[in-house]
Backbone as CSV, one residue per row, in Angstrom:
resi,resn,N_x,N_y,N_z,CA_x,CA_y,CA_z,C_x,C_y,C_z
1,UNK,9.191,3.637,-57.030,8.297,2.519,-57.282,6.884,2.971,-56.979
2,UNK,6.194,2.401,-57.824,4.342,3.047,-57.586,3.934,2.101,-56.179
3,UNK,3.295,3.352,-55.436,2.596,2.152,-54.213,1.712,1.127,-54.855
4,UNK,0.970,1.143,-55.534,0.314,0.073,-55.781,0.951,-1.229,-55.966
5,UNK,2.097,-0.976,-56.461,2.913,-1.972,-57.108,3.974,-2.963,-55.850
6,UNK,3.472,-4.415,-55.688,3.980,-4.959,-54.589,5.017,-4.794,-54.777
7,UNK,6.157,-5.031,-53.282,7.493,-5.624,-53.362,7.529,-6.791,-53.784
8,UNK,9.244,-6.851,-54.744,9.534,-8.507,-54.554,9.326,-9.032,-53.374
9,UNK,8.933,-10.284,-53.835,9.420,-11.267,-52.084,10.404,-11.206,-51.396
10,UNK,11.506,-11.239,-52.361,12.901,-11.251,-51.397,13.091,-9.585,-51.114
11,UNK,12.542,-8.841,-51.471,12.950,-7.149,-51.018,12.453,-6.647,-49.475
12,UNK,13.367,-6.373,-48.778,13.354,-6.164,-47.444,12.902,-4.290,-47.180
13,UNK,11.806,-4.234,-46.332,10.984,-2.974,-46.476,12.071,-2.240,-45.002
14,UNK,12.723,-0.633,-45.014,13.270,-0.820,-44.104,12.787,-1.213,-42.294
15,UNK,11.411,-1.472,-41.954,10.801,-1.498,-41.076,10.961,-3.147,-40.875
16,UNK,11.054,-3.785,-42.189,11.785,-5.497,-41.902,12.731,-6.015,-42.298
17,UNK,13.649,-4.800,-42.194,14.996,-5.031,-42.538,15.507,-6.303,-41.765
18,UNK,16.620,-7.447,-41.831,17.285,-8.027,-41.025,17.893,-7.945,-40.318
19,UNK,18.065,-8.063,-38.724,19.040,-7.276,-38.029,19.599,-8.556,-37.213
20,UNK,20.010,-9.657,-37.855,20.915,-10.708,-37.346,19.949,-11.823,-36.791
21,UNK,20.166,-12.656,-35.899,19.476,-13.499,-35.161,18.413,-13.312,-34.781
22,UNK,16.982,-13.988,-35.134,16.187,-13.312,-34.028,16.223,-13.903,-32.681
23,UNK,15.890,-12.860,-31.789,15.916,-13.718,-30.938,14.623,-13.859,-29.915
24,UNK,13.553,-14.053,-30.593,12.176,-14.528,-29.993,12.261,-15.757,-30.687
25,UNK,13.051,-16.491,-31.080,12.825,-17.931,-30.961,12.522,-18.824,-30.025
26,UNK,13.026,-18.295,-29.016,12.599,-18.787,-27.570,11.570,-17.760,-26.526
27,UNK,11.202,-18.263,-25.764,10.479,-17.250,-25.085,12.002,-17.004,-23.759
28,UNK,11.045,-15.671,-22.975,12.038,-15.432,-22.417,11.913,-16.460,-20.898
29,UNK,12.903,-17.042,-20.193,13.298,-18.056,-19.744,12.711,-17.452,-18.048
30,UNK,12.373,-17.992,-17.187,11.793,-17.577,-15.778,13.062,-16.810,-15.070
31,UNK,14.754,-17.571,-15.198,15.794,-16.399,-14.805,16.833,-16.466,-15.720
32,UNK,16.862,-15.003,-16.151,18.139,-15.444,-16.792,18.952,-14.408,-16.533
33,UNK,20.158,-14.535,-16.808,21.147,-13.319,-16.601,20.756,-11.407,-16.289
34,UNK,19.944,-11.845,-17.532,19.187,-10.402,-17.339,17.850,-10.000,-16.320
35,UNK,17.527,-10.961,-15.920,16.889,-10.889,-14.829,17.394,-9.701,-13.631
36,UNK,18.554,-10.052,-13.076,20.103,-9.410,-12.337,20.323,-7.988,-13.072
37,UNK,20.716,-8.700,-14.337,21.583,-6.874,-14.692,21.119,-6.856,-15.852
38,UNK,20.225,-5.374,-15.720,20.311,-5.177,-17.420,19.212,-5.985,-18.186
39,UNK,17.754,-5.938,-17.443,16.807,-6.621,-18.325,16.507,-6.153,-19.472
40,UNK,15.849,-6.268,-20.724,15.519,-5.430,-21.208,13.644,-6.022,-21.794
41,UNK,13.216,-6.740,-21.376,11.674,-6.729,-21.867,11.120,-6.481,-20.450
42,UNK,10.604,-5.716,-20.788,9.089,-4.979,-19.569,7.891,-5.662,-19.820
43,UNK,7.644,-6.181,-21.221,6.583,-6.611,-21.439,6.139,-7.241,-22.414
44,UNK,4.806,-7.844,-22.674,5.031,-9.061,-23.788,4.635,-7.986,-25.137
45,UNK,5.360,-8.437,-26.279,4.648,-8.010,-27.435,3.717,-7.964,-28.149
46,UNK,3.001,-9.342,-28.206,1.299,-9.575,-28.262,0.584,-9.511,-27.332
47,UNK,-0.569,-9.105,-26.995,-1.575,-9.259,-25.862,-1.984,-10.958,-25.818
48,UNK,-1.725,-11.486,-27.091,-2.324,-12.845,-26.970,-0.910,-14.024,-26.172
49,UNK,-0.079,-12.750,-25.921,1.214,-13.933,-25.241,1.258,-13.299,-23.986
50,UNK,0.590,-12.836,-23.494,0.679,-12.325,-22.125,0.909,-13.360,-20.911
51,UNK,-0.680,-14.617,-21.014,-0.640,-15.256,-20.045,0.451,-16.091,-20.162
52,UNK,0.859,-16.225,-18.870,1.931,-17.567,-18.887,2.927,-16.899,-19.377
53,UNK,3.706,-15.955,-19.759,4.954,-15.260,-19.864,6.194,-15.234,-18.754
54,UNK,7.042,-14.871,-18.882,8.176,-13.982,-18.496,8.885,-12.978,-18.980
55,UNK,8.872,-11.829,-17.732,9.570,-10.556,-18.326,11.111,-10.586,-17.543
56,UNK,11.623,-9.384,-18.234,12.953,-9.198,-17.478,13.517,-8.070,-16.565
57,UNK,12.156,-6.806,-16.674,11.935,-6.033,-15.652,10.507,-6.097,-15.265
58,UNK,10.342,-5.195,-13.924,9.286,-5.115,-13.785,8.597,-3.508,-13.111
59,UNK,7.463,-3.859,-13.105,7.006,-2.074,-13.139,7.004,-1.742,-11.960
60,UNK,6.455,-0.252,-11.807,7.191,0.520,-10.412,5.637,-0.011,-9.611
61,UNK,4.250,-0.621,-10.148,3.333,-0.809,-8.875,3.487,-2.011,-8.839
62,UNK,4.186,-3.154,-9.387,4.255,-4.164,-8.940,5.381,-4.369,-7.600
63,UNK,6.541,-3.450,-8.007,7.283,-3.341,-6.674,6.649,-3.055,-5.749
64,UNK,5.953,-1.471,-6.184,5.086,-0.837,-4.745,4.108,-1.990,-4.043
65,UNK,3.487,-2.968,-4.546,2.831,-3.988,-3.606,3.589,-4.913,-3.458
66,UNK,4.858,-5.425,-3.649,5.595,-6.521,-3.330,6.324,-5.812,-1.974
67,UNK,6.675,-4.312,-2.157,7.209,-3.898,-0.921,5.915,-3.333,0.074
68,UNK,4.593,-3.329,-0.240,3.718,-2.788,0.602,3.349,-4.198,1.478
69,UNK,3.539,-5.892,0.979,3.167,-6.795,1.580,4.209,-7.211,2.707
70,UNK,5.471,-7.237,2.068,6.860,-6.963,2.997,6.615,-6.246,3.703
71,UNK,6.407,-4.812,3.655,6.298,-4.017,5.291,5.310,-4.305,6.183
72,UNK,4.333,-5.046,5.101,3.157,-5.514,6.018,3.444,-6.697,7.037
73,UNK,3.983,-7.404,6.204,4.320,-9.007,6.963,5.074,-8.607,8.840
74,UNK,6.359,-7.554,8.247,6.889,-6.936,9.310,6.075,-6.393,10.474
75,UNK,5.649,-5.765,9.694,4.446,-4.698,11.029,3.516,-5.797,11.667
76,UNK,2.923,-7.122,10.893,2.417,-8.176,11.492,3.020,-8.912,12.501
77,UNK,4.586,-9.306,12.144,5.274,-9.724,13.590,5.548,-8.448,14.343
78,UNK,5.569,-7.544,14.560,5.995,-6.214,15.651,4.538,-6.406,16.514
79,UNK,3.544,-6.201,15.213,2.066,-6.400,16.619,2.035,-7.500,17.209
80,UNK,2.002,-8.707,16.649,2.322,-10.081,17.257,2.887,-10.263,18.319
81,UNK,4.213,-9.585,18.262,4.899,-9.507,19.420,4.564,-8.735,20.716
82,UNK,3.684,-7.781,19.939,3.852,-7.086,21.087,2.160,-7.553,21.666
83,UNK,1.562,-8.161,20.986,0.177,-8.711,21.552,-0.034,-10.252,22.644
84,UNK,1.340,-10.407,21.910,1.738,-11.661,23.099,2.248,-11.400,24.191
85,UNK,2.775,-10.401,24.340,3.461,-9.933,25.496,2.225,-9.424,26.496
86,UNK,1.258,-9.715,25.761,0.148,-8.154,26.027,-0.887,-9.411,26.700
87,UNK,-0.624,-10.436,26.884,-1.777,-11.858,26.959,-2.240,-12.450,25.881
88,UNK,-2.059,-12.095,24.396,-2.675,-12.505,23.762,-1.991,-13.771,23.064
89,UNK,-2.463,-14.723,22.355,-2.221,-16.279,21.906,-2.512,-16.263,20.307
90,UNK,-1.018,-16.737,19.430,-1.169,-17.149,18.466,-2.007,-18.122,17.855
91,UNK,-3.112,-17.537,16.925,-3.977,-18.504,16.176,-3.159,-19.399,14.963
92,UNK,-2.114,-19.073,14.518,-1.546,-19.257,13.065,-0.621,-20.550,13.893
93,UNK,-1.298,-21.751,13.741,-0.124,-22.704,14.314,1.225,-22.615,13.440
94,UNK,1.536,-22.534,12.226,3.206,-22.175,11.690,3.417,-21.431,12.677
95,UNK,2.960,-19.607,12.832,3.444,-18.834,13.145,3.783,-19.175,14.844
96,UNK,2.964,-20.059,15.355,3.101,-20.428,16.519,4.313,-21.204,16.545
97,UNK,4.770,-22.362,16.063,5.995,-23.222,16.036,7.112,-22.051,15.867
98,UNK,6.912,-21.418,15.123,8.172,-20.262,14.665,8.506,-19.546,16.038
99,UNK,7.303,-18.983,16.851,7.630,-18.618,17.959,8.348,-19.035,18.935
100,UNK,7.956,-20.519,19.435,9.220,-21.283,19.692,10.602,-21.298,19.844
101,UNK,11.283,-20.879,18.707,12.385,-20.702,18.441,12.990,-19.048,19.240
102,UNK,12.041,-18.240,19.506,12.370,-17.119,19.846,11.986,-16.041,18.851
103,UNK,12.128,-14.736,19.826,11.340,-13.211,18.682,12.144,-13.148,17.668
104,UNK,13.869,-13.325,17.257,14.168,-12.390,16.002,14.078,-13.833,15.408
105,UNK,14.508,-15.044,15.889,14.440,-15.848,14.770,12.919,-15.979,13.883
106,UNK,11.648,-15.905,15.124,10.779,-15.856,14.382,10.495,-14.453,13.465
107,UNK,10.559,-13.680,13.543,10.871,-12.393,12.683,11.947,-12.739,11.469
108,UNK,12.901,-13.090,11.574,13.710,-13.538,10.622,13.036,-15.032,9.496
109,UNK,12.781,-15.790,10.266,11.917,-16.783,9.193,10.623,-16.324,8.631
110,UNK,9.749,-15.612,9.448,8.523,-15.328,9.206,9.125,-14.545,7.748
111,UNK,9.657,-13.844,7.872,10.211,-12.373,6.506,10.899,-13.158,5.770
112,UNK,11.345,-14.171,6.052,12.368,-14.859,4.667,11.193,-15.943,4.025
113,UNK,10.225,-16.562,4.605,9.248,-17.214,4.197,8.446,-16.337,3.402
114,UNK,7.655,-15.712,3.468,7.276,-14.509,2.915,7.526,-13.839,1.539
115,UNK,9.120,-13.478,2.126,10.301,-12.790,0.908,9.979,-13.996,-0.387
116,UNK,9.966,-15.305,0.259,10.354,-16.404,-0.743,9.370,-16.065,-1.841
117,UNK,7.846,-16.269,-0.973,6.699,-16.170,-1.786,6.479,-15.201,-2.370
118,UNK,6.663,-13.723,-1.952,6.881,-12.579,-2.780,7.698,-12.631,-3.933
119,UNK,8.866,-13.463,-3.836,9.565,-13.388,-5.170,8.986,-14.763,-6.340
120,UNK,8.494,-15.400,-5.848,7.783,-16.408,-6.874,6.576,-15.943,-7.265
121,UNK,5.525,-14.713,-6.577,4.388,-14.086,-7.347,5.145,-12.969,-7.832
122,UNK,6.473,-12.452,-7.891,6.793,-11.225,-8.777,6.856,-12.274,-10.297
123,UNK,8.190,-13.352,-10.077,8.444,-13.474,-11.440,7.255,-14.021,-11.873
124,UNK,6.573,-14.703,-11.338,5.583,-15.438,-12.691,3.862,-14.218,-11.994
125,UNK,4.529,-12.958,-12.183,3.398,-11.869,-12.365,2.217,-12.209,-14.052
126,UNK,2.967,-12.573,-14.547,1.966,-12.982,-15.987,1.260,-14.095,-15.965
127,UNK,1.337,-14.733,-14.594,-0.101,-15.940,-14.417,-1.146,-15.183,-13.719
128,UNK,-2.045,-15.860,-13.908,-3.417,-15.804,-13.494,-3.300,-15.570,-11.779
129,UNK,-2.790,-16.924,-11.864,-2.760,-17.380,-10.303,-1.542,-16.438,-9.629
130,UNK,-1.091,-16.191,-9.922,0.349,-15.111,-9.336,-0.548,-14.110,-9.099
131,UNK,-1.134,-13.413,-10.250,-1.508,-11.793,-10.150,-2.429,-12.092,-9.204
132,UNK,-3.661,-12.996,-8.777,-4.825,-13.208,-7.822,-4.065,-13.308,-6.263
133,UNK,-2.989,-13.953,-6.311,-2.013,-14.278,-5.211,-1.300,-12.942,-4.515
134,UNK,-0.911,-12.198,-5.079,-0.814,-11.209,-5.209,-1.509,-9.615,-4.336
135,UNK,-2.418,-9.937,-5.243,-3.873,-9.023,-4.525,-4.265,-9.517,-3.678
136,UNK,-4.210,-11.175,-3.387,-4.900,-11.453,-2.487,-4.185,-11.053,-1.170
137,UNK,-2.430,-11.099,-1.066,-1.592,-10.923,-0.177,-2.043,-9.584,0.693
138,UNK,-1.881,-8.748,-0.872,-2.157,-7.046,-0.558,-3.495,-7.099,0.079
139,UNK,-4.357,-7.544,0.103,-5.883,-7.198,0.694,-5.854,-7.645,1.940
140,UNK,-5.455,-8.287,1.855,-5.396,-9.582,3.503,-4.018,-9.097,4.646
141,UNK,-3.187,-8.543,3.957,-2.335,-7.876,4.978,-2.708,-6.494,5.466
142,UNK,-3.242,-6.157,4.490,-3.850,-4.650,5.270,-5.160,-4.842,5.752
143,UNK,-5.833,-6.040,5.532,-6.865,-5.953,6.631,-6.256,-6.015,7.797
144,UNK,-5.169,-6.489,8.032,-4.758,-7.472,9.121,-3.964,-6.607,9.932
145,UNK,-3.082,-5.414,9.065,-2.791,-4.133,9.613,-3.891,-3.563,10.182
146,UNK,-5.094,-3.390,9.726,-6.164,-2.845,10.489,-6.884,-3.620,11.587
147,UNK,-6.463,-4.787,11.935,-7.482,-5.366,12.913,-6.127,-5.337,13.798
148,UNK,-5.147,-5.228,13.593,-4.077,-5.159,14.661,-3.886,-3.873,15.398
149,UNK,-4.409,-2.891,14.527,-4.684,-1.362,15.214,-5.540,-1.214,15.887
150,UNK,-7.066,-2.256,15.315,-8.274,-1.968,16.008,-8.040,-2.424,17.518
151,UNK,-6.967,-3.814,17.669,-6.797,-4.698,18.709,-6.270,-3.531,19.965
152,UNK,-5.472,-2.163,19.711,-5.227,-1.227,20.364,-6.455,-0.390,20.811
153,UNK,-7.358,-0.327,20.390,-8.607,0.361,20.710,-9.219,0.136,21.343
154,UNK,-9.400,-1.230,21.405,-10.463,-2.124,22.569,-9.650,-2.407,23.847
């Protein structure tokens, strides 16, 4: 056939061939099966469908700061603990009530509270407000790693 010369309408080019159902009729859902096992979108197909999305994996630096805020949170109750022991007084009234209860329980809620919020800025990573939430975690825990080191200096 001459390139110039269109396809029929109904003639399928093999690049839009039919390959059964589509299935971007729906967007992809906040959890679904594949979430667990076996995601298979990493990412959106248009740039103009980005915001407000869901994927079904996710990338290796979004882990690396979801697990850099987690070790942070941790290392925040270890100094805590050990700054109270040391004379020093919780400013964070939550973190104060939590204390209450005792060191691992508060270590144990503090990290499962946390965990929670870490996993609600992973999946909805394609908002605005997630990704700012996010960075903001990462910036603010490692300051906080650093003023807990500095607190050893003085």
């Amino acid at each position: 056939m001459d390139p110039t010369t269109p396809e029929p309408s109904g003639a399928l080019s093999p690049e839009n061939a039919f390959r059964g159902d589509d299935r971007r009729r729906r967007a992809t859902p906040r959890f679904s099966r594949y979430s667990f096992f076996g995601g298979r979108r990493r990412s959106v197909r248009r740039d103009a469908e980005r915001e407000g999305s869901f994927v079904d994996l996710y990338s290796t630096r979004l882990l690396l700061m979801v697990m850099w805020v987690a070790l942070m949170n941790v290392a925040d109750s270890f100094f805590t603990l050990i700054h109270l022991q040391h004379g020093a007084s919780e400013v964070n009234p939550i973190a104060g009530v939590l204390l209450l209860s005792g060191r691992s329980s508060f270590v144990f809620w503090k990290s499962s509270l946390i965990g929670v919020a870490l996993l609600v800025l992973c999946v909805h990573k394609n908002f605005y407000v997630a990704r700012y939430g996010l960075w903001a975690a990462t910036l603010c825990y490692t300051i906080l790693l650093a003023y807990h080191i500095s607190l050893f200096r003085s």
